[in-house]
VMD Tcl script that draws the C-alpha trace (Angstrom):
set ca {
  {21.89 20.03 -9.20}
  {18.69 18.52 -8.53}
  {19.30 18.31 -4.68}
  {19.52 21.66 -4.07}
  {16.50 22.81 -6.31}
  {14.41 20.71 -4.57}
  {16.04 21.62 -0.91}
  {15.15 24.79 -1.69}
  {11.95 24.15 -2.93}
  {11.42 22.13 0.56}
  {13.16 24.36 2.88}
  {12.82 27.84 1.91}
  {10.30 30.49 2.10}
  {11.14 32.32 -1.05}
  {8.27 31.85 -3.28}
  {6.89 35.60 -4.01}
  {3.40 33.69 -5.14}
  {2.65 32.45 -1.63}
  {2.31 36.12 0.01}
  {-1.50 36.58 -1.82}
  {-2.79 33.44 -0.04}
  {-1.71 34.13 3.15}
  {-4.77 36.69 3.92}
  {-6.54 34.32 5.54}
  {-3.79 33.05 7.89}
  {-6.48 29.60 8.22}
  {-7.28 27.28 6.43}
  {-10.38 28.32 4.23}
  {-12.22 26.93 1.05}
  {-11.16 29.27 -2.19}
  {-13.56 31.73 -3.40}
  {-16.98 30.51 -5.42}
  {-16.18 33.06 -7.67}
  {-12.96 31.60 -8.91}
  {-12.52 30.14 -11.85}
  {-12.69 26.21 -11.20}
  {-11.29 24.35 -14.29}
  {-12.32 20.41 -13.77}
  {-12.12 20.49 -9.48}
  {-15.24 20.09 -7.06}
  {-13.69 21.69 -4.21}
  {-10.77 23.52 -2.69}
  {-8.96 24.89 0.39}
  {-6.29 26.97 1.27}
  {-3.77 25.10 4.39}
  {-2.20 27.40 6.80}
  {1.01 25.68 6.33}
  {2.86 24.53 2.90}
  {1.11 21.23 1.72}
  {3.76 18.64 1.82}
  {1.62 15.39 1.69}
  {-2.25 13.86 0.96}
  {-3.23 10.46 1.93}
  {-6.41 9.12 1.97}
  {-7.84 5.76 3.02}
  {-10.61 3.59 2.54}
  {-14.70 4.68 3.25}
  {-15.43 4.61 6.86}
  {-18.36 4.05 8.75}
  {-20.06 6.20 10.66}
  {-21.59 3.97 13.10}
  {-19.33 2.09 13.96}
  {-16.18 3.11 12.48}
  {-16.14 -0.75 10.48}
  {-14.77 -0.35 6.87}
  {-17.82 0.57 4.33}
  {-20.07 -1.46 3.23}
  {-22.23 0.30 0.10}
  {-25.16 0.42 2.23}
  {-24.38 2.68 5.06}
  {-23.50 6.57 5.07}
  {-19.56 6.39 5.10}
  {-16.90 9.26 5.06}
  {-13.51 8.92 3.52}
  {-10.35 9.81 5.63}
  {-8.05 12.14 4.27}
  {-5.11 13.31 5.60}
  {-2.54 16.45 4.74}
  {0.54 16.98 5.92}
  {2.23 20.32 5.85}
  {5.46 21.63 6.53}
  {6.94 25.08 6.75}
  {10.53 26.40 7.61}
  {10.59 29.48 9.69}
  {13.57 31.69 9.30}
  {15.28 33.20 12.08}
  {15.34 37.19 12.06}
  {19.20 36.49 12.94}
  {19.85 35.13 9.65}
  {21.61 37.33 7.19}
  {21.29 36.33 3.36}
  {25.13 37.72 2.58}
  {26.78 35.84 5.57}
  {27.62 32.31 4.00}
  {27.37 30.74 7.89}
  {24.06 32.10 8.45}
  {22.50 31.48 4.53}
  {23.37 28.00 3.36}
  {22.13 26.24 6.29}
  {19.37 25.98 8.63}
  {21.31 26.96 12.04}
  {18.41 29.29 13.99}
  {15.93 28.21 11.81}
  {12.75 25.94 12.93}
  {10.81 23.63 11.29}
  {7.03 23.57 12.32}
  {4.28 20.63 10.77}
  {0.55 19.39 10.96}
  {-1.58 16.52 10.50}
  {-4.43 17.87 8.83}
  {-8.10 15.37 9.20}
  {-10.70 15.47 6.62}
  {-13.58 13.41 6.24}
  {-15.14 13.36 2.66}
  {-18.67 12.34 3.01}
  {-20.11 10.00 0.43}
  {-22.03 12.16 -2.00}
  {-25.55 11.72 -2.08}
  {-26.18 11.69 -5.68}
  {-22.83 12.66 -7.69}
  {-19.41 12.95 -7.43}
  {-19.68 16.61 -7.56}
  {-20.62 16.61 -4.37}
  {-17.91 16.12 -2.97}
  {-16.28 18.35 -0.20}
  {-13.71 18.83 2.00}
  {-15.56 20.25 4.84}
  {-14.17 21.57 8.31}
  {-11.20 19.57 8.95}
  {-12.17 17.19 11.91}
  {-8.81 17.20 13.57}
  {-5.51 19.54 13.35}
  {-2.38 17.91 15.30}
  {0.84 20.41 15.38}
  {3.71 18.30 14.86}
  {6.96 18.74 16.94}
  {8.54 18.98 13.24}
  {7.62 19.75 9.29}
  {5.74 16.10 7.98}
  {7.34 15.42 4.68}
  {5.51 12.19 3.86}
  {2.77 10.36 5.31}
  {0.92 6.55 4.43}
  {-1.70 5.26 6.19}
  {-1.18 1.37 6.65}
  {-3.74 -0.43 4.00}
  {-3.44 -4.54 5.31}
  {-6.07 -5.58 7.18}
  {-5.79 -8.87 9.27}
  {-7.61 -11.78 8.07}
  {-10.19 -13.37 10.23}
  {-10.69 -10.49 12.54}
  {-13.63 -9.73 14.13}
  {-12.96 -6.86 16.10}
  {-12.56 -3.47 14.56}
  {-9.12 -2.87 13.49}
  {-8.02 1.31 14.40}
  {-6.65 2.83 11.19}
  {-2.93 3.79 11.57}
  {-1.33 6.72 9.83}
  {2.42 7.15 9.75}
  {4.25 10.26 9.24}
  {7.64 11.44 8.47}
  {9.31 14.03 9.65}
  {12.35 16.18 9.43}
  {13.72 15.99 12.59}
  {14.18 12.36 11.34}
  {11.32 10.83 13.47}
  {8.27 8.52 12.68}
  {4.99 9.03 14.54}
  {2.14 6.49 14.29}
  {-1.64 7.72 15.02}
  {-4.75 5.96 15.24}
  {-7.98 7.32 13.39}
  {-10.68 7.00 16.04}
  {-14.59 8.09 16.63}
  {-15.19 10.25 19.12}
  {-17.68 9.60 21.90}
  {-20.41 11.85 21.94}
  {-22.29 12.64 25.03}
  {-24.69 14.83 23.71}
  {-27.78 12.28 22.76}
  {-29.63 15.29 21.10}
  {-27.13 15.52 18.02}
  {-26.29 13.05 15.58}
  {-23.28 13.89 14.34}
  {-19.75 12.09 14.31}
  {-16.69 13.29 14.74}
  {-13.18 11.54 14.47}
  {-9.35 11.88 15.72}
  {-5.88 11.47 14.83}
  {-5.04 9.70 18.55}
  {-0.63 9.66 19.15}
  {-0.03 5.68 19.78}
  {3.97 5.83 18.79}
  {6.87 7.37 17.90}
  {10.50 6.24 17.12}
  {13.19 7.18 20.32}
  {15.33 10.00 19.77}
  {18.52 8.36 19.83}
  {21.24 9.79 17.34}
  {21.56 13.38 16.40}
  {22.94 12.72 13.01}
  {19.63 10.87 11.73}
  {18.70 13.59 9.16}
  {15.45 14.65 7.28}
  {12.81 11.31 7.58}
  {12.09 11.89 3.24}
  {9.98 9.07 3.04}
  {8.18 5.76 4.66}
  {5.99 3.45 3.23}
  {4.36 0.06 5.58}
  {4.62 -3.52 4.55}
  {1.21 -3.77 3.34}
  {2.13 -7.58 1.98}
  {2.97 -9.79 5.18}
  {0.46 -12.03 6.75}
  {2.49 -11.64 10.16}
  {1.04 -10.42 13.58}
  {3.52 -7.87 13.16}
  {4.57 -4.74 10.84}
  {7.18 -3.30 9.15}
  {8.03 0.00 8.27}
  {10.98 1.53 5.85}
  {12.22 4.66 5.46}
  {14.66 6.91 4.23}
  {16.28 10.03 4.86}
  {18.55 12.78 3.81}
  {21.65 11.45 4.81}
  {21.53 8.48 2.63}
  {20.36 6.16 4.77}
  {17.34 3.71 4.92}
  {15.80 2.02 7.75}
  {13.47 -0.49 8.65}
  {11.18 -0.58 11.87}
  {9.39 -3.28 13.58}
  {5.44 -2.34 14.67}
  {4.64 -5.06 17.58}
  {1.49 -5.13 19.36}
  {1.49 -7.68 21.76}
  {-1.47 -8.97 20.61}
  {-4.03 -6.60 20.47}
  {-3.98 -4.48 17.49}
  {-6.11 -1.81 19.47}
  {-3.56 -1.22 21.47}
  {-1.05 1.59 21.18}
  {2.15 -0.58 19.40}
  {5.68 -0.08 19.60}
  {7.99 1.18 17.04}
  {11.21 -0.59 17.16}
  {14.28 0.01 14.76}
  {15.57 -3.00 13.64}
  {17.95 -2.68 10.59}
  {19.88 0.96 8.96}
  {22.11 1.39 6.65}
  {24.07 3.52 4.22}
  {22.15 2.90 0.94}
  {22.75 5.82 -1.50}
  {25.80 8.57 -2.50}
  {27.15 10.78 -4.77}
  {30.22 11.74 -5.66}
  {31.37 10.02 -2.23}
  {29.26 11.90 -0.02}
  {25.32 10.80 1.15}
  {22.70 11.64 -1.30}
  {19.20 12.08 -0.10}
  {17.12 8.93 -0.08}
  {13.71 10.17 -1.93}
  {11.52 7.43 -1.57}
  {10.78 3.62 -0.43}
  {8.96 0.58 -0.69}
  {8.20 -3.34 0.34}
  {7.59 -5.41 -2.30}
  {4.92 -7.80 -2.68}
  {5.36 -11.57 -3.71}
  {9.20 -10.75 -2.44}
  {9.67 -11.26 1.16}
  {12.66 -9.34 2.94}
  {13.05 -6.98 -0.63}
  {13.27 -3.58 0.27}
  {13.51 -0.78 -2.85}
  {14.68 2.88 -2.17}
  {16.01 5.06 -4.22}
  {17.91 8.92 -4.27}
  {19.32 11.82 -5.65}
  {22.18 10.24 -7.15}
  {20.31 9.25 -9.89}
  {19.65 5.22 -9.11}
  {16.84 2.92 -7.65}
  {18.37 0.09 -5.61}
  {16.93 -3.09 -4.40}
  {17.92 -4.68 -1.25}
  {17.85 -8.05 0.87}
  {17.34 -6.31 4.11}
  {19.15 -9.61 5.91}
  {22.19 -8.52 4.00}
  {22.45 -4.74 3.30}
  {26.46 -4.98 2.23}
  {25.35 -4.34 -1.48}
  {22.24 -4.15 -3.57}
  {20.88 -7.09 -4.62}
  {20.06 -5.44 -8.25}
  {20.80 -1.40 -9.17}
  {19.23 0.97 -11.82}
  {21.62 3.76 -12.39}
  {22.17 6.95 -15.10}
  {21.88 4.61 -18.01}
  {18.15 4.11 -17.59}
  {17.56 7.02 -14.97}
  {18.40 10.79 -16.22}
  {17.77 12.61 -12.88}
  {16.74 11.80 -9.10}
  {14.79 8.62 -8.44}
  {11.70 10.48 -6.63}
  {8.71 7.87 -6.34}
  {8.37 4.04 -5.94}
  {5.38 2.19 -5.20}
  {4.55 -1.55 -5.26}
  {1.85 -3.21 -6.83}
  {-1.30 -3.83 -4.00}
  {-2.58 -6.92 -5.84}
  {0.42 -8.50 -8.61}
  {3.21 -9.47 -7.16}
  {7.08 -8.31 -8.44}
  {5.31 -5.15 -10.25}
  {6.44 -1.81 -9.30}
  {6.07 1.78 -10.69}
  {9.03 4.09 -10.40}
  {9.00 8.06 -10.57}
  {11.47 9.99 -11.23}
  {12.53 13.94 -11.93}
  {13.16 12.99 -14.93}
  {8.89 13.07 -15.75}
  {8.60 10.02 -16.44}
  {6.80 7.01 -14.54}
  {8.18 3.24 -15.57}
  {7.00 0.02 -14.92}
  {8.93 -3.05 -13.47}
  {9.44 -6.67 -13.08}
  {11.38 -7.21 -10.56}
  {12.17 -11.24 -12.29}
  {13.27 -8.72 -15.45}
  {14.95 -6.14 -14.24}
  {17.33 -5.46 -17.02}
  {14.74 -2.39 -18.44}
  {11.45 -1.56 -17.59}
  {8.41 -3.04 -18.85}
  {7.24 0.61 -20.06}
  {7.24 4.17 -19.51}
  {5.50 7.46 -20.05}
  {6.41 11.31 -19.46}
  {3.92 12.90 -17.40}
  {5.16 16.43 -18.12}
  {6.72 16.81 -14.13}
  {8.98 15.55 -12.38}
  {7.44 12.30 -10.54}
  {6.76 12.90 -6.76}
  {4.06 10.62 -5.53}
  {2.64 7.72 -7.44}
  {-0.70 5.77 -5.92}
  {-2.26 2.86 -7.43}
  {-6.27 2.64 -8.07}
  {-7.89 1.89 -5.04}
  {-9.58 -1.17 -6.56}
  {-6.32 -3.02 -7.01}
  {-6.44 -3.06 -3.15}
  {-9.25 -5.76 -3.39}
  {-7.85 -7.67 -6.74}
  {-10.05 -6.16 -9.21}
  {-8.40 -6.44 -12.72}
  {-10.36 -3.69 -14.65}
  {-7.99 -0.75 -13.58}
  {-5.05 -3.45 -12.34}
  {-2.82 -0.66 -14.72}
  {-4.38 2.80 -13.55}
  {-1.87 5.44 -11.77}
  {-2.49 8.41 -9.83}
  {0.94 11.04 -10.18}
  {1.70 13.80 -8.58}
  {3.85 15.53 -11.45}
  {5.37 18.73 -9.53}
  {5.31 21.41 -11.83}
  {3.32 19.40 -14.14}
  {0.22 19.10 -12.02}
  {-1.05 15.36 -12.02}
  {-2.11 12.77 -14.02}
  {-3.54 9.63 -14.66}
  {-1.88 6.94 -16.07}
  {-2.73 3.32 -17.35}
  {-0.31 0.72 -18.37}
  {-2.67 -2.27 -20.21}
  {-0.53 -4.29 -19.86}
  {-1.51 -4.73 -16.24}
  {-5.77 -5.18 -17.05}
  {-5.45 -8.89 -18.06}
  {-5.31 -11.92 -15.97}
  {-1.64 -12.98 -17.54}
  {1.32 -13.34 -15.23}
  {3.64 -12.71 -17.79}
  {3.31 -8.56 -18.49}
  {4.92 -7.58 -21.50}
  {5.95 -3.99 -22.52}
  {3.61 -2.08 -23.79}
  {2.84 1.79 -23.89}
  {0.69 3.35 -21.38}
  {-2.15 6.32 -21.90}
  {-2.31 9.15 -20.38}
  {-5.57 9.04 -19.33}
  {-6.18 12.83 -18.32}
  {-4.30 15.52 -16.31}
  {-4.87 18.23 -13.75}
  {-3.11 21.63 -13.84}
  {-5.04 24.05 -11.59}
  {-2.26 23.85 -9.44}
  {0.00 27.16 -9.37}
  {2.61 25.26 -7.52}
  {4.55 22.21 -7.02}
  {2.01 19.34 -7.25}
  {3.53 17.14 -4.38}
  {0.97 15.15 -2.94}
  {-1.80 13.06 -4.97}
  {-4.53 10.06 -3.56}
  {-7.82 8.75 -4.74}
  {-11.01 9.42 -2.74}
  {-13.65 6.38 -4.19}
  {-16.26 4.99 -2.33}
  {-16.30 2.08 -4.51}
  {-18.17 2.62 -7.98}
  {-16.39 4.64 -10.88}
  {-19.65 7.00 -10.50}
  {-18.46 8.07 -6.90}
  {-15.03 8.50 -7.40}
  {-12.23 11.42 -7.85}
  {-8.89 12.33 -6.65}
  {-7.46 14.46 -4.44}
  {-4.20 16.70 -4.64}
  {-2.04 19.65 -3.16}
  {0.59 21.73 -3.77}
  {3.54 23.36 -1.55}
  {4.09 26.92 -2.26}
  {0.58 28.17 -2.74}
  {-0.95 25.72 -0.26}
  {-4.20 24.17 -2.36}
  {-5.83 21.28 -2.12}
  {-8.28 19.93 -4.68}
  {-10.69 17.52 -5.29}
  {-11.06 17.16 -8.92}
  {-12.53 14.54 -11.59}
}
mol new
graphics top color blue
foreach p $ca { graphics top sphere $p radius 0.5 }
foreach p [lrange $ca 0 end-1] q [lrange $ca 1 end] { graphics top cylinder $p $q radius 0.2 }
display resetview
């Protein structure tokens, strides 16, 4: 079954390929001398690479989002996750093999600041990472929030969100360091711990996924996620009105949304939707995407099972700029495209050669451009990643029809599972790339 592939793919330590890039024991840049097929740069994490995330250009003056006219630097954040087996546990005693018991789960928050190239996109580099946070568990997804409040004229800290597997959500604020050496010019930046969800119940499970509600106009934020045991939640971000102040991180709504075979199935992924207030989509192992009305969580409001779906439901993402459009991933390898007013069969589809795990929009469709309105960014496990584009999606019509998509071009220098996938663009097709990483043999990329 799928679950337990990708359990062990999650959980385990048995990959014989990760033992030859472990010599370094840090996290280091690969070798010059290695052979680079289409990337710009690469490192080596200490840990297995779980997530990336990156966010828009920052400056470095004053930390304000980038305008095209001042040196900026790109945020980029990965989150790792490793299990660490317990010397007690014996591989022919069922008790001790087929679960965790003894077993710990260790995590970091990786910072990296991608300068703006000075002339091409080659340029571009990892660098030191600027911050390194161990996490009291593995991270298994992160997002940083993307809506900015309208009308404000103080600067707004950037909050990152991670999930966990001891089922907890931590929020962290990206902030500039104050320098009191006035002979050096240089800037340096923080992941800063504002909140973290109360450990209440011991029967939470794995935190899979969380996305934010990038699409209300409210004071306030929202949160969903999902987790191993089936259930999703959704968490209320209040800041008493000062969003540079540390918020709190409320749970407001859980419930049982996905099983199989009468027992929980793991909740893969999650999402708001925009132009649908109080829609929440999620969806799981057992094969189905569901979409809910969070003030009434008895039953899905619509559900795409094994007719359309032929494995795990692994990767949903809303549309930043068209309202009702969504992208779904699945194990199955392919990515399809939804209405949610037509939600009898997707508007299109394509097989990206990997099972789906992350999906991420063009950073442009952030701001309503309509030129790459239909461009993808997937993170296709053993597939490496693509990009996509549904055309569909590049007009100005409301009503999308179906339509085939391109595949655009694909990365494959990954020797692993491809899990984690984000643009870095600082705002012209000239100076942009993407960025990706993989679990078992713990690269990251940055690659055209």
């Amino acid at each position: 079954m799928l679950v337990a592939w990708l359990l062990g793919l999650l959980f385990s330590e048995s990959d014989p390929g990760e033992t030859t890039l472990r010599r370094h024991h840090t996290a280091g840049k690969m070798s010059t001398q290695e052979e680079k097929g289409g990337w710009f740069d690469a490192l080596t994490t200490p840990l297995n690479a779980c997530s990336l995330e990156t966010y828009f250009p920052i400056t470095r003056d004053d930390g304000i989002n980038s305008s095209s006219d001042k040196p900026s630097d790109v945020p980029l954040v990965v989150g790792c996750y490793q299990l660490n087996e317990s010397s007690q546990s014996d591989p022919e005693d069922p008790d001790t093999a087929s679960s965790s018991a003894g077993s710990s789960r260790c995590g970091e928050l990786r910072l990296h600041m991608i300068p703006t190239p000075s002339t091409s996109k080659t340029e571009m580099q990892f660098g030191d990472a600027a911050c390194v946070l161990q996490m009291e568990s593995g991270v298994l997804d992160g997002k940083w929030k993307r809506r900015r409040k309208n009308n404000q004229t103080a600067v707004e800290i950037p909050l990152f969100a991670s999930a966990c597997a001891s089922g907890s959500i931590h929020i962290h604020g990206l902030e500039k360091n104050m320098s009191t050496d006035s002979t050096t010019d240089t800037t340096s930046w923080s992941l800063n711990h504002l909140a973290s969800t109360e450990d209440g119940r011991s029967d939470t499970g794995l935190c899979l996924a969380l996305a934010w509600n990038d699409y209300l106009n409210e004071s306030e934020d929202q949160i969903v996620s999902s987790y191993s045991n089936g259930e999703v939640a959704i968490h209320q971000v209040s800041y008493h009105g000062d969003t540079n102040k540390a918020p709190k991180l409320e749970e407001t709504h859980r419930w049982n949304a996905h099983t199989l075979f009468g027992c929980p199935s793991e909740v893969w992924t999650c999402s708001f939707l925009r132009g649908a207030e109080n829609v929440v989509l999620s969806g799981a192992d057992d094969c189905s995407m569901k979409v809910w009305d969070i003030r009434q969580t008895q039953r899905p409001v619509h559900k795409v099972g094994d007719r359309e779906f032929e494995a795990g439901v692994t990767a949903i993402s809303s549309h930043p700029s068209l309202d009702n459009i969504f992208a779904v991933g699945s194990y199955d390898e392919h990515v399809r495209l939804y209405d949610y007013r037509k939600m009898a069969e997707p508007l299109s589809k394509v097989s990206v050669g990997g099972g789906v795990w992350r999906i991420k929009w063009h950073p442009s469709t952030w701001s309503g451009e309509s030129s790459c309105r239909g461009k993808l960014l997937v993170a296709a496990m053993h597939g490496g990643c693509r990009i996509v584009n549904f055309p569909s999606l590049d007009g100005g019509v409301e009503e999308y029809t179906a339509e085939e998509a391109d595949v655009l071009s694909e990365f494959t220098a990954h020797e692993s599972m491809a899990y984690g996938a984000d643009w870095i663009s600082f705002g012209s097709p000239e100076l942009e790339a993407a960025a990706s990483c993989s679990f078992y043999d713990r690269k990251a990329f940055i690659w055209e």
